[in-house]
C-alpha positions in Angstrom: -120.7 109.8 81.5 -122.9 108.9 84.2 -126.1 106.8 83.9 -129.2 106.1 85.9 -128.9 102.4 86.2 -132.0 100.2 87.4 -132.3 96.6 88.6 -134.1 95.3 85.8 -135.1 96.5 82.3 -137.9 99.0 82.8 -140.9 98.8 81.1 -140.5 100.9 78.6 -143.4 103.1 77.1 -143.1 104.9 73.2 -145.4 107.3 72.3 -145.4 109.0 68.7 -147.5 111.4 69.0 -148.1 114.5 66.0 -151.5 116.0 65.7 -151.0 115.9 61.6 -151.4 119.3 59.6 -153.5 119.7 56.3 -155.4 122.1 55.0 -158.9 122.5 54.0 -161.8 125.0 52.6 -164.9 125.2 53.7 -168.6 124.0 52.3 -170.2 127.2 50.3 -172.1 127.5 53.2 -171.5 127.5 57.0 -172.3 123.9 58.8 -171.9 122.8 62.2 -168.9 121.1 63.5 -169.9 117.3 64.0 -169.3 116.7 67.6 -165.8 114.5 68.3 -167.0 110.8 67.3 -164.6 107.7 68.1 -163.8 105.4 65.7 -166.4 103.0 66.5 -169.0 105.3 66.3 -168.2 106.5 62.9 -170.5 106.0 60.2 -170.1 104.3 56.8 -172.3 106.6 55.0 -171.0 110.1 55.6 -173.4 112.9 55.6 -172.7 115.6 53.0 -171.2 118.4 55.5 -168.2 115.9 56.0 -167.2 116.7 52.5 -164.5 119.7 51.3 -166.4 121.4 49.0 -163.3 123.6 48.0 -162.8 125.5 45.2 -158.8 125.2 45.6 -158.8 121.7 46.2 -157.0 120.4 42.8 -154.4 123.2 42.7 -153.8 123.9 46.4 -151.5 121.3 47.7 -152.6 121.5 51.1 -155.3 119.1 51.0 -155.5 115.6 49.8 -158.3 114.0 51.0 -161.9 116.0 49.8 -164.8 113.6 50.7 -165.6 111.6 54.1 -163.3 114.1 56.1 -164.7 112.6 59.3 -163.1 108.9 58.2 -159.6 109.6 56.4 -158.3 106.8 54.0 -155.3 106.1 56.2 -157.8 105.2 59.8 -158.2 102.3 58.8 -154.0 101.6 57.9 -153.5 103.6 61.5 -156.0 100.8 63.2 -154.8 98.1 61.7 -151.4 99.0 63.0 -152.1 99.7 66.6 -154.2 96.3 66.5 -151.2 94.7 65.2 -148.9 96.0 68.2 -151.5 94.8 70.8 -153.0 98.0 71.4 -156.6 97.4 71.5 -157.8 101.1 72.9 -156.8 103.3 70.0 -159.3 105.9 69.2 -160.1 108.5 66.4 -161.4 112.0 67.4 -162.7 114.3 64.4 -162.4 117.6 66.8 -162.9 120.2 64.7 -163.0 119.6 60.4 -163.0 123.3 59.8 -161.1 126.3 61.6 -159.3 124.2 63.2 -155.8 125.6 62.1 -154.3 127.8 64.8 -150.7 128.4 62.9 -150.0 128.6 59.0 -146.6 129.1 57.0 -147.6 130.8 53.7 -145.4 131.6 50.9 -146.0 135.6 49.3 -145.7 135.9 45.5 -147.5 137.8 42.4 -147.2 141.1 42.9 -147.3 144.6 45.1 -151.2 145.2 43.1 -152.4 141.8 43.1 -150.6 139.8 45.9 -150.7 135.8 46.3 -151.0 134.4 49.6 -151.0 131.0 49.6 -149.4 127.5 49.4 -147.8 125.9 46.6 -149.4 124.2 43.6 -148.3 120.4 43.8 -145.1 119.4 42.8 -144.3 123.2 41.4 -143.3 126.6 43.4 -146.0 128.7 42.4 -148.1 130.3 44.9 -151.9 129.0 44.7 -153.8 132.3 46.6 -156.1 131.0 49.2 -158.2 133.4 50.7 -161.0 132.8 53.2 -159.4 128.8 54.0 -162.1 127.6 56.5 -158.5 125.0 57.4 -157.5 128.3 59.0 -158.4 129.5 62.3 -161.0 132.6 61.1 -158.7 135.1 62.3 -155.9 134.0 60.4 -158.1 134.6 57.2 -159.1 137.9 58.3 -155.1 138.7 59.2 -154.7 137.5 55.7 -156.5 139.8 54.4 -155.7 142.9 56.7 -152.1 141.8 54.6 -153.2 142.1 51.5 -154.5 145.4 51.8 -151.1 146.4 53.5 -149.2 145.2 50.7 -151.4 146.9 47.8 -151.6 150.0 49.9 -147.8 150.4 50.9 -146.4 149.1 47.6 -144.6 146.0 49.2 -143.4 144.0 46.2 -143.4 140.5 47.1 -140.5 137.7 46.6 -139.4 137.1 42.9 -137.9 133.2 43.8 -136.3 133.1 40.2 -134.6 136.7 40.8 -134.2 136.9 44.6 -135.7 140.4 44.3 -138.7 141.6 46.2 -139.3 142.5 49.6 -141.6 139.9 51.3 -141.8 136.5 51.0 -143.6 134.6 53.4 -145.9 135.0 56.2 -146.2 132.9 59.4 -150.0 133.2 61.4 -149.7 131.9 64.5 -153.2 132.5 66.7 -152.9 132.6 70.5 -156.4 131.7 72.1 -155.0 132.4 75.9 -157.7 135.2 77.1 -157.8 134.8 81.3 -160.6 138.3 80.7 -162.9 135.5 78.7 -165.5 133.1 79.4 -163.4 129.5 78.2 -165.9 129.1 75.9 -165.2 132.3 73.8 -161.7 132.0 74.3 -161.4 130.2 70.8 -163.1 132.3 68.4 -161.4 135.8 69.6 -158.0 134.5 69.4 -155.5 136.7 68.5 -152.7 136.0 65.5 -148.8 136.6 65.7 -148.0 137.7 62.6 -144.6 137.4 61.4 -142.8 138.8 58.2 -140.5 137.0 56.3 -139.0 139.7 55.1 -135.8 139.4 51.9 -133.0 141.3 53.5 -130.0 141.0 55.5 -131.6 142.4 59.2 -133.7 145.8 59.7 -131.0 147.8 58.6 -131.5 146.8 55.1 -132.8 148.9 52.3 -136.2 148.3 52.1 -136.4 148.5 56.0 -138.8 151.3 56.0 -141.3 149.4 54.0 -141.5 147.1 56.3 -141.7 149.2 59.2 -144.9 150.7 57.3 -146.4 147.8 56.5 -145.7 146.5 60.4 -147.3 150.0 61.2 -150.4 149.3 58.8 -151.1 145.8 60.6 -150.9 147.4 64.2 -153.2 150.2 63.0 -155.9 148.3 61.4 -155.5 145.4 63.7 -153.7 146.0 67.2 -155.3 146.8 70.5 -156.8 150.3 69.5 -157.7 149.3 66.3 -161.8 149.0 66.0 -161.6 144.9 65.6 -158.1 143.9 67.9 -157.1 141.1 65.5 -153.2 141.2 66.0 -151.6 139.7 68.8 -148.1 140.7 67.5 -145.7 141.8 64.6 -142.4 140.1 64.0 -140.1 140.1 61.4 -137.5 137.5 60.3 -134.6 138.1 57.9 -133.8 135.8 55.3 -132.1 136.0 51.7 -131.0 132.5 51.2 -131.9 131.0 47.9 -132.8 127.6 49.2 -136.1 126.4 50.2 -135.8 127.3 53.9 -138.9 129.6 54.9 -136.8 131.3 58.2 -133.7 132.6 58.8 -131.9 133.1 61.7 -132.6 137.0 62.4 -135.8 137.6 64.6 -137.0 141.1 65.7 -140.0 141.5 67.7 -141.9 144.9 65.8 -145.0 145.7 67.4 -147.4 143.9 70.3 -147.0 142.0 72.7 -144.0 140.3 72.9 -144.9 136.9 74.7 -147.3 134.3 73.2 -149.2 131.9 75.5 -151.1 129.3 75.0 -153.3 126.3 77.5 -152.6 123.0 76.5 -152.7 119.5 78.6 -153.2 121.6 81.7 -150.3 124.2 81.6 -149.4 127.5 80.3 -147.2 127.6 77.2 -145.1 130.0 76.1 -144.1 129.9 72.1 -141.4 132.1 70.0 -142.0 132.7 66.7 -139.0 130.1 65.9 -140.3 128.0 68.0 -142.5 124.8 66.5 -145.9 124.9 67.6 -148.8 122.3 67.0 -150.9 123.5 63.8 -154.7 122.2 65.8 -154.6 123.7 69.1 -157.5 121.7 70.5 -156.5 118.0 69.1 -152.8 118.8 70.3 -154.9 119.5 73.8 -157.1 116.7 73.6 -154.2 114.3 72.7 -151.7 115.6 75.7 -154.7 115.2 78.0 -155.2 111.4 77.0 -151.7 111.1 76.7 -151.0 111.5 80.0 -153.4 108.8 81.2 -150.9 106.1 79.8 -148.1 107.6 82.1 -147.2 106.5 85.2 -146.6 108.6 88.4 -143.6 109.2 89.1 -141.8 108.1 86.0 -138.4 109.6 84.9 -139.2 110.7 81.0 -137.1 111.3 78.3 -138.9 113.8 75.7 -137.2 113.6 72.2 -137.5 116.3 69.5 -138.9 118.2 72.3 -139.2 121.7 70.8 -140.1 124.1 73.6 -140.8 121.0 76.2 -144.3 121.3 75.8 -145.4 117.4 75.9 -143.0 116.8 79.0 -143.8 119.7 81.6 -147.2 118.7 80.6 -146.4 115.5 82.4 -144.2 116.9 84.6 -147.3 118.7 86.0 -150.0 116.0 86.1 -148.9 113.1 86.6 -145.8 114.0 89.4 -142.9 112.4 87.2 -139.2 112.2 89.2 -137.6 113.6 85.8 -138.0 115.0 82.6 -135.3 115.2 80.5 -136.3 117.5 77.0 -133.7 117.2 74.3 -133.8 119.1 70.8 -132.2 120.6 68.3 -133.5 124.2 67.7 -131.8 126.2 70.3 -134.4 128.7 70.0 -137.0 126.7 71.6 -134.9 127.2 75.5 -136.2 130.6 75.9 -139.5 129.4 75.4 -139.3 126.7 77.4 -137.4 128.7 80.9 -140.5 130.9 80.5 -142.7 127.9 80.9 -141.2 126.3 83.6 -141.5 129.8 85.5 -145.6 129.6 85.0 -145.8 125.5 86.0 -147.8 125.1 89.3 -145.8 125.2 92.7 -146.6 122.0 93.6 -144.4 120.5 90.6 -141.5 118.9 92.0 -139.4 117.7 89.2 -135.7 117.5 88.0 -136.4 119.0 84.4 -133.7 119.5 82.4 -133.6 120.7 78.4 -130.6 120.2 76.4 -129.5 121.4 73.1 -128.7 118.6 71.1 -129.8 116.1 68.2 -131.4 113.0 69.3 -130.2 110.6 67.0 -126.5 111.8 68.1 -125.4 108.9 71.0 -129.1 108.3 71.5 -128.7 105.6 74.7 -127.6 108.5 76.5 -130.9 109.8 76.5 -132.7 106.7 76.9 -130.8 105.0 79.4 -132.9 105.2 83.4 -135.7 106.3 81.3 -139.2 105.1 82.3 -141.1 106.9 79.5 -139.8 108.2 76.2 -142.0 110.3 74.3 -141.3 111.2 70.5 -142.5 113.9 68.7 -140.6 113.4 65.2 -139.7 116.0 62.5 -141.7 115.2 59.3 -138.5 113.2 57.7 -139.5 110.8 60.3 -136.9 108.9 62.7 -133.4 108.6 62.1 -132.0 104.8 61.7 -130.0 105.2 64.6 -132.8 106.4 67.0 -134.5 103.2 65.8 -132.1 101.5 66.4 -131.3 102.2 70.1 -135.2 102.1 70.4 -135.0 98.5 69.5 -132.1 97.3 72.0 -132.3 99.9 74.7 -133.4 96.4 77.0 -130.3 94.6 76.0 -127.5 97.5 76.4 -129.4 98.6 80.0 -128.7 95.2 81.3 -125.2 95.2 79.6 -124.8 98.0 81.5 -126.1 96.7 84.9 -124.2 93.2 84.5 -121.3 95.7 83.9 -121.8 97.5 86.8 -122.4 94.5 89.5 -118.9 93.8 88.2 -116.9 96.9 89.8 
């Protein structure tokens, strides 16, 4: 094994960095969007348009916070923290507190004349319906629906978890807002949605394939390019009929659409599969690469851990000129998103970037060591023990490793 070896410990930057998911509903009625506010700025009386207001809120488990939405309980925990660590510049931008969601995994259930789309109720596995979730990019609500009415038209009957039977069981919404044709500022609201079909059979062979080559049909119909309102970006299916609680299985098929989905963030284009993890708030994911970077050197050689499709390190690969990036992760998926990335990054990037298929925690100082930068994105369980671990030491084993060195 070869290592990058340096003449002193670098200085060695971590960033955590997860723009958190939740979901929410909507006041009754429409109210602006408060403007971004930092945390210093924020005040201690919250006007009433920062509250939920939402009907679903103690059965739907997506939410758990319903008043003072611009100040979440755990700011002040978070700020605390950073101040404890000596970082004194931590800020808290609200972006957007409704329609912010631009990607949404929900589970199918009831049945083929009065369909569920939803999340779960807490601590149980049945479906609480949510329709019109202001959470939810607008055109994810309306794809919603546009399913519904596939479903009760076609006669899909949806998952029976306690049977296995039934044909569809959840839905992913994924909405694209890339639109070159469109001012920037209307880019947002006329994004487009990736719909994908979880769908309770073997592959597209399957009997019950031609139901859901009708109900892929209906969506295209009512909501692709021709249709009066072009709502659907795409139509995928995935293939799963495992009885655990994993939502995808390995089987993709692109259906109907377009088959690439872009997206700008942190100052490149981004391309994103289906499988592929994707941020859940397009614009705080943005806002965050974008201050982010700042805290980056020039030039640095970066190691980008649970790197998914390499988003977070070709964004720093193309502003701010780094020798290397190195993206390692687990979902082997995520390369072909990430080759057709690094085919739309700007000429003048002149970067070794590498991505590799493997688990981070696995022989972690292999990753680390000649690193400048390592940025972690970490999977909701949170950090394995041995990651931590070689986070804690990497200064020790590099100069191990240079004392060793100087010896031969």
């Amino acid at each position: 094994m070869t290592l990058r070896l340096v003449s002193a410990p670098p200085s060695f930057s971590l960033f955590s960095c997860r723009a958190t998911a939740s979901t929410a509903l909507p006041p009754p009625t429409p109210t602006p969007t408060p403007a971004p506010t930092l945390i210093s700025s924020i005040p201690q009386s919250p006007p009433l348009t920062c509250a939920l207001h939402c009907p679903h809120f103690q059965s739907c488990s997506g939410c758990t916070h319903e008043f003072n939405l611009h100040r979440p309980v755990i700011l002040d925990d978070a700020t605390n923290f950073f101040r404890k660590h000596g970082v004194s510049d931590f800020t808290f931008d609200t972006c957007k507190l409704w329609g912010w969601r631009c990607r949404a995994k929900l589970a199918v259930r009831g049945s083929s004349t009065e369909p569920l789309i939803g999340l779960y109720e807490e601590g149980t596995h049945n479906v609480v319906d949510i329709p019109q979730c202001q959470a939810h990019h607008p055109n994810i609500n309306a794809a919603v629906e546009l399913l519904r009415r596939g479903i009760i038209e076609i006669g899909v009957e949806p998952y029976i978890e306690d049977e296995g039977t039934g044909d569809l069981r959840y839905v992913q919404m994924a909405v694209t807002t890339y639109n070159t044709s469109l001012p920037a500022a209307q880019r947002y609201k006329n994004g487009k949605v990736q719909v994908t079909l979880v769908w309770n059979s073997r592959n597209e062979n399957s009997p019950g394939s031609d139901k859901l080559n009708a109900l892929a049909n209906f969506l295209w119909k009512n909501g692709g390019q021709r249709s009066r309102l072009h709502l659907i970006h795409s139509v995928w299916a995935n293939f799963q009929t495992s009885t655990n609680n994993i939502i995808f299985g390995n089987k993709w098929r692109h259906l109907l659409g377009e088959r690439d989905f872009w997206e700008h963030v942190g100052g490149i284009d981004v391309s994103l599969a289906p499988s592929s993890f994707g941020q859940a708030n397009t614009r705080a994911f943005d806002a965050l690469l974008r201050r982010l970077q700042k805290y980056v050197p020039y030039e640095s050689d970066v190691a980008d851990l649970y790197a998914g499709a390499g988003v977070i390190g070709l964004s720093l690969a193309a502003t701010r000129k780094c020798r290397s990036i190195k993206c390692i992760e687990i979902n082997k998926e995520s390369k072909a998103s990430f080759e057709k990335t690094i085919e739309r990054l700007p000429a003048t990037v002149d970067s070794s970037i590498t991505w590799h298929h493997a688990d981070a925690s696995k022989e972690p100082f292999l990753w680390l060591l000649g690193s400048d930068v390592v940025v972690i994105d970490p999977p909701r369980k949170g950090l394995d023990a041995s990651l931590i671990d070689a986070l804690k030491n990497i200064s020790s084993v590099e100069r191990k490793a240079f004392s060793s060195s100087g010896r031969l």
